[in-house]
Residue, then its C-alpha position, 0 to 999 in steps of 0.5 A: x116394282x120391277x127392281x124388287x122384282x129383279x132383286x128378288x130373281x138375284x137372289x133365287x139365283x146365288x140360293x141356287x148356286x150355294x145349293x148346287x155347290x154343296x150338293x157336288x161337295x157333298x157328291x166328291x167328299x173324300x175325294x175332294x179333302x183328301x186332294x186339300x192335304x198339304x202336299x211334302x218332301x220328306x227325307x231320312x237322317x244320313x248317319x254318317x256325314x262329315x262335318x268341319x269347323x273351320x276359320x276363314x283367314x289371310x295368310x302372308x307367307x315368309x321366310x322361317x328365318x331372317x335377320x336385320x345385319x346391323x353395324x355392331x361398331x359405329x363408324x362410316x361403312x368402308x366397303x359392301x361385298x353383297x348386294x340385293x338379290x345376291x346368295x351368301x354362305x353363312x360367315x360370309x363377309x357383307x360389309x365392313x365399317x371403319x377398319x383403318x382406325x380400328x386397325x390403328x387402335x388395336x396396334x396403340x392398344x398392342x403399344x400400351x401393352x408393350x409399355x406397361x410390360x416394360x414398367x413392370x419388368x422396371x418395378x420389379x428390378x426395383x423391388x429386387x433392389x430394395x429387397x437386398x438394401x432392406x436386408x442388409x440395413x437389417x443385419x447391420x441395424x442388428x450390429x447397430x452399424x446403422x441408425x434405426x431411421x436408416x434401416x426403417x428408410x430401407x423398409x419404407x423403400x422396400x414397401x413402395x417397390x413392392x406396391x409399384x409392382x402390384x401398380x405395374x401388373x394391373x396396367x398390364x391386365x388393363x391394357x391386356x382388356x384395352x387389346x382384346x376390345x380393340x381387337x373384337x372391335x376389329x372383328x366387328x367391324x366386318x359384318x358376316x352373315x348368320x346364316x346361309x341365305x338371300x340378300x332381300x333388302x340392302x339398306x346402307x350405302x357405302x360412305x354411310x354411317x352406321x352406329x351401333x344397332x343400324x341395319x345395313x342388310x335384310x337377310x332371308x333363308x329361302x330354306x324354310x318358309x311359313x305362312x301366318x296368321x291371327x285368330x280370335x282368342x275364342x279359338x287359342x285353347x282349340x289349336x295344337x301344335x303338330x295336330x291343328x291344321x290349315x289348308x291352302x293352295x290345295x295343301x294340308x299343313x300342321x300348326x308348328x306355331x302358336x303364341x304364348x300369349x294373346x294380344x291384349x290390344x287385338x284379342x287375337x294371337x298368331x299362328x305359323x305353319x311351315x309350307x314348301x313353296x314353288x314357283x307360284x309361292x314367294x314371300x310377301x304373298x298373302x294366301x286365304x286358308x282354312x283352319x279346321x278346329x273341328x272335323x268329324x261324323x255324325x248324323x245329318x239333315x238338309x239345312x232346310x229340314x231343321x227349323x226354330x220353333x218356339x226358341x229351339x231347333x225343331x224338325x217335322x217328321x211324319x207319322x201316320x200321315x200326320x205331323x209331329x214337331x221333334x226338337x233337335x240338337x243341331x251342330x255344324x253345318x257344310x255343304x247344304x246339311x246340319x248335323x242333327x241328333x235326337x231324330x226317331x230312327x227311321x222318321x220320315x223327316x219333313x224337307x218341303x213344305x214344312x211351312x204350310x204345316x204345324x204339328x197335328x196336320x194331316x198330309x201327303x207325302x209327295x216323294x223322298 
């Protein structure tokens, strides 16, 4: 009986709580909800913010122009007139290769030529004589003071001079060739620099051989440099010679090359701009650079204010102390802000707290 007791007393107690309860809720009423709304940040559309799209890439730097100094005759490399590091003029001597035995076949070549200009003066003076012998077994065959077969021996004679001759002339045009081979391979044996530039690789030693085609120098011009780059193939309608630009190293610089084609095995395509360098800058280096694709000013929100709801882009802003959803069309975002449009002039955008919230709540603003 004394636990039914007790339990009774229990239960007058919490009745009279919930009792008291609602008479102090009924006491502080508007109050007391007014203080339950949920408090929130709001902001204004900044309408002139800038905004860029830009590809983050690595660039390495090198000279504009460069050349492989190869061997055009082969042969073994007499002599080297350069060295790694060393500064050439251009037309400047860099290595020679076998010109002993080029120098003796230009003269064997000069000998041919001798030769068959000698045969030819030889044939010729033949020809003469066959000429008058065959003119003079004519005007006697007319008088019949010889035989017919003795005049047409004549003719025969004459003929095969003459064809001499022609022989004599083309051995001339061909040792004239054999000459002008022998000497350009003379020439050649001596390799000169294209261009005025640094020696960067020395990669022949003299008593090597070379063939044609082998490289003996690498050759820089410290004149010009240029950094590059791939990009995506997504991006290679939105670069521009001369107009798109890439910074790096605090500089702005002008795209002044984009390839023709894409690589079908990267999907990328490759990007130069020319960069002046200084003591900090040197070929070889790799630099991270910008490539802005996109620069331009519009209307924005901070990143936070613009959230997905229901599949799009959607603000809250606050009207009359109430919330409305606003779908938007968000852009490009830098720097904590994205580019919005499609926001009410002058709304009261809501930038914390819009997660408490849903479209129809009431609200206090706490500050903009």
């Amino acid at each position: 009986m004394r636990k039914i007791a007790m339990m009774r007393i229990e239960a007058l107690a919490i009745a009279a709580a919930v009792l008291a309860g609602c008479a102090r809720d009924g006491a502080e009423g508007p109050e007391k909800s007014e203080e339950r709304r949920p408090l929130v940040k709001v902001v204004r559309v900044d309408p002139a913010r800038r905004f860029r799209e830009t590809r983050s890439v690595q660039a390495s730097i090198r000279a504009k122009e460069s050349a492989l100094v190869s061997a055009r005759v082969p042969g073994t490399i007499d002599a080297l007139f350069a060295d790694e590091g060393d500064t050439v003029e251009k037309g400047a001597r860099l290595f020679q290769v076998d010109r002993v035995n080029l120098e003796n076949a230009v003269r064997a070549a000069e000998d041919d030529l001798r030769l068959a200009k000698a045969s030819e003066k030889e044939a010729k003076a033949t020809m003469e004589k066959a000429r008058l012998d065959g003119d003079r077994m004519k005007r006697l065959s007319e008088e019949n003071a010889v035989t017919r077969d003795a005049a047409e021996k004549a003719s025969v004679a004459l003929a095969r001079s003459e064809a001499a001759c022609e022989a004599a002339a083309a051995r001339i045009t061909k040792a004239e060739t054999a000459l002008e081979i022998a000497k350009k391979n003379l020439a050649d044996s001596t390799a000169t620099a294209p261009f005025a530039g640094t020696v960067k690789r020395k990669l022949k030693e003299a008593g090597d051989y070379a063939g044609p085609g082998t490289p003996v120098f690498a050759l820089d011009n410290p004149a010009v440099h240029e950094i590059c780059f791939d990009l995506n193939a997504e991006d290679y309608a939105r670069v521009a010679v001369g107009k798109t630009a890439v910074e790096t190293c605090g500089r702005s610089l002008a795209v002044s090359y984009k390839s023709p084609s894409v690589n079908p095995a990267t999907r990328t395509f490759e990007v130069r701009a020319v960069i002046d360098i200084d003591g900090s800058l040197a070929p070889g280096m790799l630099l991270d650079a910008e490539v802005v694709l996109g620069d331009r000013t519009g209307p924005a929100l901070p990143v936070r204010a613009v959230n997905l709801r229901g599949g799009r882009e959607t603000v809250f802003v606050v009207e009359d102390g109430a919330v409305k959803a606003v779908a938007v069309e968000a852009g490009l975002s830098r720097d904590g802000w994205r580019e919005v449009r499609g926001v009410p002039e002058g709304a009261k955008v809501i930038a914390e707290g819009m997660l408490l919230v849903n479209e129809g709540d009431s609200v206090r603003i706490a500050g903009e």
